[in-house]
ZARONU-945383 format. One record per residue (C-alpha): residue in three letters; x, y negated, z. Coordinates in Angstrom, 1 decimal, padded with zeros to 4 digits. Example, Ala and Ser with C-alpha at 12.3 -4.5 7.8 and 13.67 -1.06 7.14 Angstrom:
# ZARONU-945383
rec resn: ALA X: 012.3 Y: 004.5 Z: 007.8
rec resn: SER X: 013.7 Y: 001.1 Z: 007.1
# end
This chain:
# ZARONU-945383
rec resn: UNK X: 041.6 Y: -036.8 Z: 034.4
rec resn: UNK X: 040.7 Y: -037.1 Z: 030.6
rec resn: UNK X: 041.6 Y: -034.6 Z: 027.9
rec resn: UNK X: 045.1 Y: -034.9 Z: 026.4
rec resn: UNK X: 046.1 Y: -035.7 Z: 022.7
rec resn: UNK X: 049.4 Y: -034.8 Z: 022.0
rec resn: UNK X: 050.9 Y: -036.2 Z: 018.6
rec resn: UNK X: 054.8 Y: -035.4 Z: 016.2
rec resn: UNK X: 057.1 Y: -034.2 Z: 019.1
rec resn: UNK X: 054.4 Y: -032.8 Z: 021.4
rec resn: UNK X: 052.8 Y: -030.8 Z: 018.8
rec resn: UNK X: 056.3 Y: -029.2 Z: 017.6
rec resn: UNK X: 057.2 Y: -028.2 Z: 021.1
rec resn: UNK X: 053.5 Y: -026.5 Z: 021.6
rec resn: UNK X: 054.2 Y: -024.9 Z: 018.4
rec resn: UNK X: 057.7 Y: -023.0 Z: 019.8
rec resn: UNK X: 055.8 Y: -022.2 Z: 023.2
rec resn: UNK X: 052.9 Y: -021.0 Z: 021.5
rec resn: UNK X: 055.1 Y: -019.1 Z: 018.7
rec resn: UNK X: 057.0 Y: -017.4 Z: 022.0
rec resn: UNK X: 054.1 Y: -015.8 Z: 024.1
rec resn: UNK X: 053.0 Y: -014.8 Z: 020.4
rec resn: UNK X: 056.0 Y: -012.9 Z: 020.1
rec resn: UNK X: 056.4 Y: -011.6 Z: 023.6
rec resn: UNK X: 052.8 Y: -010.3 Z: 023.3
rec resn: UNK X: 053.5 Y: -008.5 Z: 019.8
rec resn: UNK X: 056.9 Y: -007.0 Z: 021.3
rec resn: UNK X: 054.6 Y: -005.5 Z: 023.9
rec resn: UNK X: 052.2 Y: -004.6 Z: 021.5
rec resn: UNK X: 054.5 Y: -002.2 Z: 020.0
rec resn: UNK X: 055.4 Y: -000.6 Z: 023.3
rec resn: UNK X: 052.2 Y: 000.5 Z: 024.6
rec resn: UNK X: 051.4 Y: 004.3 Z: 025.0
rec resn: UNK X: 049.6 Y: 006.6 Z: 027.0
rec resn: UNK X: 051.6 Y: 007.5 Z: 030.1
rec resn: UNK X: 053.2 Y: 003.6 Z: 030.6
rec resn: UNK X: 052.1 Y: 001.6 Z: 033.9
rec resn: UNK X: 050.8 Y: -001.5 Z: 033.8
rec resn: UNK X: 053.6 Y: -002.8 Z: 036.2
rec resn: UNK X: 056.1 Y: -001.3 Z: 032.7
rec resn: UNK X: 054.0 Y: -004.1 Z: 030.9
rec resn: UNK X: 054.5 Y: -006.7 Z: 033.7
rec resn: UNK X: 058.7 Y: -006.3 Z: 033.4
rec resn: UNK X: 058.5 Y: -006.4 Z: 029.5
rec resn: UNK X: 056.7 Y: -009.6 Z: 029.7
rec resn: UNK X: 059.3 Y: -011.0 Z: 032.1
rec resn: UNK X: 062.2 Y: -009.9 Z: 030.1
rec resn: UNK X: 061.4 Y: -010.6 Z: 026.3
rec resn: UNK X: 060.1 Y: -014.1 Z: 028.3
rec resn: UNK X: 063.4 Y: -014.9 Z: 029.1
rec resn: UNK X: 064.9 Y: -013.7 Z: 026.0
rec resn: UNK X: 063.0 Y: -016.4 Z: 024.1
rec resn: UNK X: 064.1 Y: -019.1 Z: 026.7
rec resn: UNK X: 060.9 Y: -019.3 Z: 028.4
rec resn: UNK X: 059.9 Y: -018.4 Z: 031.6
rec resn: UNK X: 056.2 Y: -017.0 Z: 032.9
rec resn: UNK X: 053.2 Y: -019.6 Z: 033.1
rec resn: UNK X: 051.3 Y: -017.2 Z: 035.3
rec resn: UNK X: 054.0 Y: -016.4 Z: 037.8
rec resn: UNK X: 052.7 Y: -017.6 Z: 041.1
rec resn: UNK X: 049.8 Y: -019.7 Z: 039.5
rec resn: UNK X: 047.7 Y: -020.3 Z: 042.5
rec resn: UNK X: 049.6 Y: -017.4 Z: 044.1
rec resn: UNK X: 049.2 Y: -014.7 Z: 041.1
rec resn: UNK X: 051.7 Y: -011.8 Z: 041.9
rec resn: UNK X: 052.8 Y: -011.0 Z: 038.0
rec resn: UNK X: 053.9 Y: -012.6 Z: 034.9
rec resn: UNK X: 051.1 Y: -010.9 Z: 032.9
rec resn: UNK X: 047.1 Y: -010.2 Z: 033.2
rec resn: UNK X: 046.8 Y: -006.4 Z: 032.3
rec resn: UNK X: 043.0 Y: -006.1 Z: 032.0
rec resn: UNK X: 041.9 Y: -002.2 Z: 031.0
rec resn: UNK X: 038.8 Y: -000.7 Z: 030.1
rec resn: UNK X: 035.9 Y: -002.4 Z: 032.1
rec resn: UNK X: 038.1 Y: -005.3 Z: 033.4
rec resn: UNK X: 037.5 Y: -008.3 Z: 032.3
rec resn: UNK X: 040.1 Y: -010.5 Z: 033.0
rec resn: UNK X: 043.1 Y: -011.4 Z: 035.9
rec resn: UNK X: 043.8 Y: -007.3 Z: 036.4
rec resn: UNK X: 046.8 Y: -007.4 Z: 038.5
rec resn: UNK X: 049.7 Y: -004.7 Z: 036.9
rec resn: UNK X: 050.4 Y: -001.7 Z: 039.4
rec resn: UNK X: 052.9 Y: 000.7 Z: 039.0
rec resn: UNK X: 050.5 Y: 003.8 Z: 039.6
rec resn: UNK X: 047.9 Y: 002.3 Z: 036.9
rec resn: UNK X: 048.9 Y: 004.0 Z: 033.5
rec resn: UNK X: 047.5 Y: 004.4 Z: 030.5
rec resn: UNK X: 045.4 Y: 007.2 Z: 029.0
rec resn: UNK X: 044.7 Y: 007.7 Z: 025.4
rec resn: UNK X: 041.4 Y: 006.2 Z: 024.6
rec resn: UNK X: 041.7 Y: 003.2 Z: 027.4
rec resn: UNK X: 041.6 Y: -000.2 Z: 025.8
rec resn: UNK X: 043.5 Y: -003.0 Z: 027.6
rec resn: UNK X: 043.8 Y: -006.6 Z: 027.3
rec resn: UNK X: 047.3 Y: -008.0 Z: 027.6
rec resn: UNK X: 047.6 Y: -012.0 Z: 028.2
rec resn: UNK X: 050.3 Y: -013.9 Z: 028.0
rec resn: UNK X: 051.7 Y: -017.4 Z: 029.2
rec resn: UNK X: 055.0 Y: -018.7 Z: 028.1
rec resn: UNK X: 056.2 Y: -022.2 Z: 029.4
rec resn: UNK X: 058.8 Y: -023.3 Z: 026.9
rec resn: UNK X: 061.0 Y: -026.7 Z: 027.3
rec resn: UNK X: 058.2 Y: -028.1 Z: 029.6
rec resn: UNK X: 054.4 Y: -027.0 Z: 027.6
rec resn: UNK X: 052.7 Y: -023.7 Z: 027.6
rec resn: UNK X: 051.5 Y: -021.5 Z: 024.9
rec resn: UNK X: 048.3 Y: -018.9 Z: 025.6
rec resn: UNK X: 047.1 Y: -015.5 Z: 023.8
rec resn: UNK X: 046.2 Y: -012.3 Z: 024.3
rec resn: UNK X: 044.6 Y: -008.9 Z: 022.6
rec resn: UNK X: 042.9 Y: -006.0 Z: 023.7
rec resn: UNK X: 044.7 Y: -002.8 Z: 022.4
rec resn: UNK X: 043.5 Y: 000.5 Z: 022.0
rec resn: UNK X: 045.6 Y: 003.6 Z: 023.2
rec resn: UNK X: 045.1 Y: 006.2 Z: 020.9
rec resn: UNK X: 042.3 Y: 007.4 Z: 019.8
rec resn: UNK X: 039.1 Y: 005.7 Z: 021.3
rec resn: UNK X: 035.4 Y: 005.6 Z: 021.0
rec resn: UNK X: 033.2 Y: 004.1 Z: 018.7
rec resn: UNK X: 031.8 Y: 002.0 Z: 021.5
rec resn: UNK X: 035.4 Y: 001.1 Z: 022.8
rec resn: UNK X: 036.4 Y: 000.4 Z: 019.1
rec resn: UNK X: 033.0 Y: -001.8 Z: 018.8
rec resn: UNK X: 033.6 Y: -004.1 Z: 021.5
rec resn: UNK X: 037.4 Y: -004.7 Z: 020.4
rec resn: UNK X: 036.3 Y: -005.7 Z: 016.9
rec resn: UNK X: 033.4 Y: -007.7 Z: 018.1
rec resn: UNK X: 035.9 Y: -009.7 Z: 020.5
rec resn: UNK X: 038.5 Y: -010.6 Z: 018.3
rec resn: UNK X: 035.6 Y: -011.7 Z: 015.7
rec resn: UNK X: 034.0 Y: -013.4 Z: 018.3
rec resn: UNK X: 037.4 Y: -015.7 Z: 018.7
rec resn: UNK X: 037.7 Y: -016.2 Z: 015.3
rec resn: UNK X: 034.4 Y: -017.4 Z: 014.4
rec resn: UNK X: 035.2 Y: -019.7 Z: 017.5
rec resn: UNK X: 037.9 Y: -021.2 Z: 016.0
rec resn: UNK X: 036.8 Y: -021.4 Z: 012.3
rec resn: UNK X: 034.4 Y: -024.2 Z: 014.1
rec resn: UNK X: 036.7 Y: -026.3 Z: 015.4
rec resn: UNK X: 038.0 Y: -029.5 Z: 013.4
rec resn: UNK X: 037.2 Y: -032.9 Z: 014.7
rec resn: UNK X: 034.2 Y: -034.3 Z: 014.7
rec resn: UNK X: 032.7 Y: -031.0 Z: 015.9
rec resn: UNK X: 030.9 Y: -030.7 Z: 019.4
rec resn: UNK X: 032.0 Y: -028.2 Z: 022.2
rec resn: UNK X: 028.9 Y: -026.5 Z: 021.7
rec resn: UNK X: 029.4 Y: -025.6 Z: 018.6
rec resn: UNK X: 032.0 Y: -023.0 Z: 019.4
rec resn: UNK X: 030.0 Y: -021.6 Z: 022.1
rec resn: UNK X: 027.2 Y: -021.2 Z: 020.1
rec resn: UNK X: 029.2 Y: -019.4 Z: 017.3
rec resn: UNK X: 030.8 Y: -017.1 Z: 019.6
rec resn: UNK X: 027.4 Y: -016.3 Z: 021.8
rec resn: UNK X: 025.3 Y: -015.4 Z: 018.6
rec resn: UNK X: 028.1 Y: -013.0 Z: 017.0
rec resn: UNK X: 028.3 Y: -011.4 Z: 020.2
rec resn: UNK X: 024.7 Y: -010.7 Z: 020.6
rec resn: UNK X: 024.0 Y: -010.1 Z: 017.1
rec resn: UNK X: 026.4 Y: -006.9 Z: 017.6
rec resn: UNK X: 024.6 Y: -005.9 Z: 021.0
rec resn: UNK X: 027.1 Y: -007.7 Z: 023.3
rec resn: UNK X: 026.8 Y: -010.3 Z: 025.5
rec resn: UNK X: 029.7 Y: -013.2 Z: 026.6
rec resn: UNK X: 031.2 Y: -013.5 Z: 029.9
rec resn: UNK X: 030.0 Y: -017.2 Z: 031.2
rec resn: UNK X: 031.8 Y: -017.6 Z: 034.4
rec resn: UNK X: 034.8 Y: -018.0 Z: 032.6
rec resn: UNK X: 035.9 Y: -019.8 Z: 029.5
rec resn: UNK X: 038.7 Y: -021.5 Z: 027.5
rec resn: UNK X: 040.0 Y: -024.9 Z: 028.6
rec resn: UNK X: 042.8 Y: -027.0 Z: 028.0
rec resn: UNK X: 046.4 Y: -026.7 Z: 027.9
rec resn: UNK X: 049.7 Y: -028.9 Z: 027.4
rec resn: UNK X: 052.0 Y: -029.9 Z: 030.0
rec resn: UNK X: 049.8 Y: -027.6 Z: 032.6
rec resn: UNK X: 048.6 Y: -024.0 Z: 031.6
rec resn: UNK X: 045.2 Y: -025.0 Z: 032.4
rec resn: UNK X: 044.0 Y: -028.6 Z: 031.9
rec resn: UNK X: 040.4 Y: -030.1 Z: 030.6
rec resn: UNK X: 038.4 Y: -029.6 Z: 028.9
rec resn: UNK X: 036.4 Y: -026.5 Z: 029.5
rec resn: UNK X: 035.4 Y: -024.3 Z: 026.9
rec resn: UNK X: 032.5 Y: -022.6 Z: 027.3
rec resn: UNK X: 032.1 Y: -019.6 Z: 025.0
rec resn: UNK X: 028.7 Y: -019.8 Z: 024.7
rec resn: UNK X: 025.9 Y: -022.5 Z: 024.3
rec resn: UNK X: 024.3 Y: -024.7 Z: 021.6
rec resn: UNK X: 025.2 Y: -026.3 Z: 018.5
rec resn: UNK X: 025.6 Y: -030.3 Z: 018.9
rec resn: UNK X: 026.0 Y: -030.2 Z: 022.3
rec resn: UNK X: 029.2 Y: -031.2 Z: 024.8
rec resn: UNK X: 032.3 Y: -033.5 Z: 024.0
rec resn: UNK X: 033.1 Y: -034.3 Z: 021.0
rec resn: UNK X: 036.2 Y: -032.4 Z: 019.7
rec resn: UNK X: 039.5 Y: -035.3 Z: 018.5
rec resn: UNK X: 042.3 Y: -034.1 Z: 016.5
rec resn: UNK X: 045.3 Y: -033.8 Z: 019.0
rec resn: UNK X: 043.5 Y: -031.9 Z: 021.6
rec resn: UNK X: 044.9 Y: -028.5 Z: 022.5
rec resn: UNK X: 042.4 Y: -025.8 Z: 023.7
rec resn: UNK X: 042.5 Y: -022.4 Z: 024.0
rec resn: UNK X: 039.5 Y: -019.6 Z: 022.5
rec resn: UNK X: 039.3 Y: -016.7 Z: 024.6
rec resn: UNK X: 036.1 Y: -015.2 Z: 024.7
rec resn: UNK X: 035.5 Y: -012.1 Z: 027.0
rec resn: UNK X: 033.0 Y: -009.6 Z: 025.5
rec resn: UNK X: 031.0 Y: -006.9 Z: 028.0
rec resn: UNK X: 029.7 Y: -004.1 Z: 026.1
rec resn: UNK X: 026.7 Y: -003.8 Z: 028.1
rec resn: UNK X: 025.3 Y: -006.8 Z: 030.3
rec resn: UNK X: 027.2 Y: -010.2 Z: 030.8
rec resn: UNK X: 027.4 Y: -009.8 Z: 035.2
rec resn: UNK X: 031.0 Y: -009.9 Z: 036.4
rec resn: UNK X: 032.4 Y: -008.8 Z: 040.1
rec resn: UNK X: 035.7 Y: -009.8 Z: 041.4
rec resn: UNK X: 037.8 Y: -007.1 Z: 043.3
rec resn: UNK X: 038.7 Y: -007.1 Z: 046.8
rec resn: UNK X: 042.6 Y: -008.3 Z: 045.6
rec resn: UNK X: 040.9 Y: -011.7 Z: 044.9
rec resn: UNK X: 042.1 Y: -011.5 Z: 041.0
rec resn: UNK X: 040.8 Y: -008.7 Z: 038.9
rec resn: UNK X: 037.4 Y: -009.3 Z: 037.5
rec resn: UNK X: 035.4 Y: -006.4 Z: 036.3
rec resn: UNK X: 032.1 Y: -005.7 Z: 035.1
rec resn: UNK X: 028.9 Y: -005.3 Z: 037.1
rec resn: UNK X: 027.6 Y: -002.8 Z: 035.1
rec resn: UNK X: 030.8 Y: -000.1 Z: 034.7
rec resn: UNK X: 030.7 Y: -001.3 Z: 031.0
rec resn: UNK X: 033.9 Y: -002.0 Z: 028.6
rec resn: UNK X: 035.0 Y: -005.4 Z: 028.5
rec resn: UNK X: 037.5 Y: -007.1 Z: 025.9
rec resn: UNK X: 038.9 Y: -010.2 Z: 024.9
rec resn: UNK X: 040.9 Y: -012.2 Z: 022.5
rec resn: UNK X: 042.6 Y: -015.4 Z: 022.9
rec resn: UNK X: 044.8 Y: -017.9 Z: 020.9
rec resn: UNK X: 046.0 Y: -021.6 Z: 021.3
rec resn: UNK X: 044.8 Y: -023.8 Z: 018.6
rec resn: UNK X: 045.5 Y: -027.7 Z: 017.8
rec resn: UNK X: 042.6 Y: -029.8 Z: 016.8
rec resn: UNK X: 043.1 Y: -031.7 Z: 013.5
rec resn: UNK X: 041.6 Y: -033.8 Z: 010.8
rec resn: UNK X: 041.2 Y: -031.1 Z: 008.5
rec resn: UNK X: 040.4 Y: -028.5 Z: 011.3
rec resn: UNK X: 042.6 Y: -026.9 Z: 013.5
rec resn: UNK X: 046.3 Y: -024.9 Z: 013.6
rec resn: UNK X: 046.6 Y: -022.2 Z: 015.5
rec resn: UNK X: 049.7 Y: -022.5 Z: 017.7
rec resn: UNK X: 049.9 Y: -018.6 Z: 018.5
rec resn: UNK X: 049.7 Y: -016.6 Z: 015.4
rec resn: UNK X: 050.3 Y: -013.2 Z: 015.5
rec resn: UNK X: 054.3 Y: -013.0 Z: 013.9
rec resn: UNK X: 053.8 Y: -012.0 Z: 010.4
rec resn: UNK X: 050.5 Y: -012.3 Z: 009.5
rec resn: UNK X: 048.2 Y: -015.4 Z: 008.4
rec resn: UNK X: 047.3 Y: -017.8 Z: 011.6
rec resn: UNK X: 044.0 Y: -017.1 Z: 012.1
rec resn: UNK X: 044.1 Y: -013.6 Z: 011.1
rec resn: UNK X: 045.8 Y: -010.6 Z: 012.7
rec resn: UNK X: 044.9 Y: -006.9 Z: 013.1
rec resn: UNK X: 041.7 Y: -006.3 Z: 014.8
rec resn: UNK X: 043.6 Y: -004.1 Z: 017.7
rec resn: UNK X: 046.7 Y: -001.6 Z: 017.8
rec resn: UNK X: 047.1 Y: 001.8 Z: 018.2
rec resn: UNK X: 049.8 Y: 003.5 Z: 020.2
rec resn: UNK X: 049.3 Y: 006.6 Z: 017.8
rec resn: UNK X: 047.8 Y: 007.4 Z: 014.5
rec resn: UNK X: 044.5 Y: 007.9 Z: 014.4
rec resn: UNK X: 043.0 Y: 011.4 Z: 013.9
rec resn: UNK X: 042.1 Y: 012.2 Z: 010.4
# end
């Protein structure tokens, strides 16, 4: 199966799909404080989902029991939303959501912090969503696969991280996940070439200590080897001529640009 280009209609109707999980995710966003449950997250996604039309992409995906990843502290990715997992101020938690809308999917998520957090929990969070976004200022066609990877790896390691590789961006259209993969590290010059009209998504996954992943005895939630924090942005972006459009921009701020992380209260002055 080869790589997708989508083209006029297509592109509008990944834009709306892509504009809804935006949305749910920031009317999430502004509900998370210390003392909510993951599983509180789960039935926000599914309602404001179905507000905007659209219905949950990870719903039953290969069996998945929730219409959200909820990934806190040293989780890396797929943790599974439990009613007696809540939220503590200074946790950090990644919040990812899938909206299928009038047939395609749209893909983001952001790591949030709950109150006031450490510098090292604050450091990972900025160095993730920075670690996307110098993903994405790569892309344009013409470019190479390895280019983003090798953007994204030397940020991260620059700032004393290191990049999840067991997992990586890929695809998405029609399906929520589709070719190609998107490594999130690598080097310049290297893999496919990128071609304006494919759809990808950039979510890197940034350990604070060493890059070793475990999965959990659920078979879903991925966590570090090490204990270590763990954080991750994401966005859907359209390859173009010029560069790329980002299908799922935070609402309200410029496409490639959003707020490094939320805070469910002010910080302490």
């Amino acid at each position: 199966m080869g790589t997708p280009l989508f083209k006029g209609t297509e592109v509008e109707r990944l834009r709306r799909a892509g504009e809804a999980a935006a949305g749910t995710l920031a009317w999430v966003a502004g509900k998370l404080t210390p003392g909510i449950s993951t599983e509180d997250i789960n039935q926000w996604v599914r309602e404001d989902t179905a507000r905007r039309g659209g219905t949950p992409s990870q719903l039953g995906y290969h069996g998945f029991p929730a219409t959200v990843c909820t990934s806190r502290n040293n989780v890396v990715c797929h943790g599974v939303p439990r009613p007696d997992e809540r939220l503590a101020p200074g946790d950090i938690i990644n919040v990812d959501v899938t909206t299928c809308l009038n047939g395609y999917h749209g893909d983001t998520s952001a790591t949030f912090c709950i109150g006031d957090v450490s510098a090292d929990a604050r450091h990972v969070v900025d160095v993730a969503r920075r670690c996307r976004d110098v993903g994405v200022s790569v892309v344009r066609h013409g470019a190479r696969m390895g280019d983003i990877g090798a953007a994204i790896q030397e940020l991260a390691e620059k700032e004393g991280c290191s990049i999840v590789r067991e997992f990586g961006g890929h695809g998405i259209g029609r399906s929520m996940h589709a070719p190609p993969h998107v490594p999130h590290f690598g080097s310049r010059g290297t893999g496919i070439t990128l071609r304006s009209g494919m759809v990808l998504t950039i979510e890197p996954m940034v350990n604070l200590g060493r890059p070793e992943i475990r999965m959990l005895a659920d078979g879903w939630t991925v966590v570090t080897e090490d204990g270590s924090l763990s954080a991750q942005f994401e966005h859907t972006i359209l390859v173009t001529r010029e560069g790329c459009e980002v299908l799922t921009p935070y609402p309200g701020a410029h496409p490639v640009v959003e707020p490094p992380f939320l805070t469910s209260q002010p910080e302490a002055r």
